[in-house]
C-alpha positions as CSV (number, residue, x, y, z in Angstrom):
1,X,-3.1,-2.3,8.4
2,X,-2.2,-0.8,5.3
3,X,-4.4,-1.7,2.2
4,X,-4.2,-1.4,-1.7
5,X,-6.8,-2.6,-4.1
6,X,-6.3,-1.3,-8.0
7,X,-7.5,-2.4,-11.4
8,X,-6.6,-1.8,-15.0
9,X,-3.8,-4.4,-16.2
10,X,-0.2,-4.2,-14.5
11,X,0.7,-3.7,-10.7
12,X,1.5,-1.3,-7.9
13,X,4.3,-1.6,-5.5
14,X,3.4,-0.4,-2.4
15,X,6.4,0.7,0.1
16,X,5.8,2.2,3.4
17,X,8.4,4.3,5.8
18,X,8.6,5.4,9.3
19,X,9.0,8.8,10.2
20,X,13.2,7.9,10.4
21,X,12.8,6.8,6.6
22,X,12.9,3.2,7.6
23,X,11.4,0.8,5.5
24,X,8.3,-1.4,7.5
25,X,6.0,-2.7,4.8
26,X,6.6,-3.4,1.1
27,X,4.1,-5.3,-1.5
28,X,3.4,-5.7,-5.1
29,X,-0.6,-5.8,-6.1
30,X,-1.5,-7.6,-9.1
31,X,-3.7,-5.2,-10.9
32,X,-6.3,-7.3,-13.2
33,X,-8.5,-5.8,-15.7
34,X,-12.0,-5.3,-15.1
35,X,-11.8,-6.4,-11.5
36,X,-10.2,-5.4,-8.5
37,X,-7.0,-6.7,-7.7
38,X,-6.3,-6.3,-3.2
39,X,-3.4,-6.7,-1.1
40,X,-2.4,-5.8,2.3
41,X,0.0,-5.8,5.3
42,X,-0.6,-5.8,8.9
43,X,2.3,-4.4,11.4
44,X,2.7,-5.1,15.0
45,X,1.1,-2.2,17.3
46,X,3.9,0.6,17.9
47,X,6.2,-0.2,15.1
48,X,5.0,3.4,13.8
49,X,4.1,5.8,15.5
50,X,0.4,7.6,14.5
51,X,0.8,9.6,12.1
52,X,4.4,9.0,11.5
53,X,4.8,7.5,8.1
54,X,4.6,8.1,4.6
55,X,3.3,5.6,2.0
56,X,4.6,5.4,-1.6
57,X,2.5,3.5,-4.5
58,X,4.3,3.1,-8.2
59,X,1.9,2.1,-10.6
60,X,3.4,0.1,-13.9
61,X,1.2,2.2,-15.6
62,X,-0.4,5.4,-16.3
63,X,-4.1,3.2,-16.5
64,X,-4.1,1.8,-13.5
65,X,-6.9,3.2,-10.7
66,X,-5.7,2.4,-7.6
67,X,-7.4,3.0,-3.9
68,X,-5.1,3.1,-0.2
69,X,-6.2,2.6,3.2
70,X,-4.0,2.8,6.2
71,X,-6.1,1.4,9.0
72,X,-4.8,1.7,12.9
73,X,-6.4,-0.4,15.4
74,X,-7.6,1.9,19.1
């Protein structure tokens, strides 16, 4: 599971690739002010291997905080 939660006014886009450079989760995050704006994804087991990705946030804006998890299940 891959998670973003950020705040400040804007959004984040959240795109993350496989080891191959294949594209297997993309999402925008609303980013409110003064509260904590969350999304996340969930992927099938195996569709990347561990350790195998890389995770790319753009932020609309130089304000925004912003926090990632990637979570895999044992």
């Amino acid at each position: 599971m891959l998670t973003v939660a950020c705040e400040g006014g804007g959004s984040v886009r959240v795109t993350m690739r496989s080891e191959l450079e294949t594209e297997v989760a993309a999402f925008t995050v609303d980013c409110p002010v003064g509260t904590a704006g969350v999304g996340s994804v969930s992927m099938a087991p195996g569709v990347v291997a561990a350790g195998s990705f890389s995770v790319q946030v753009d932020a609309s804006g130089e304000a925004i905080r912003w926090a990632l998890t990637v979570t895999q299940p044992e």
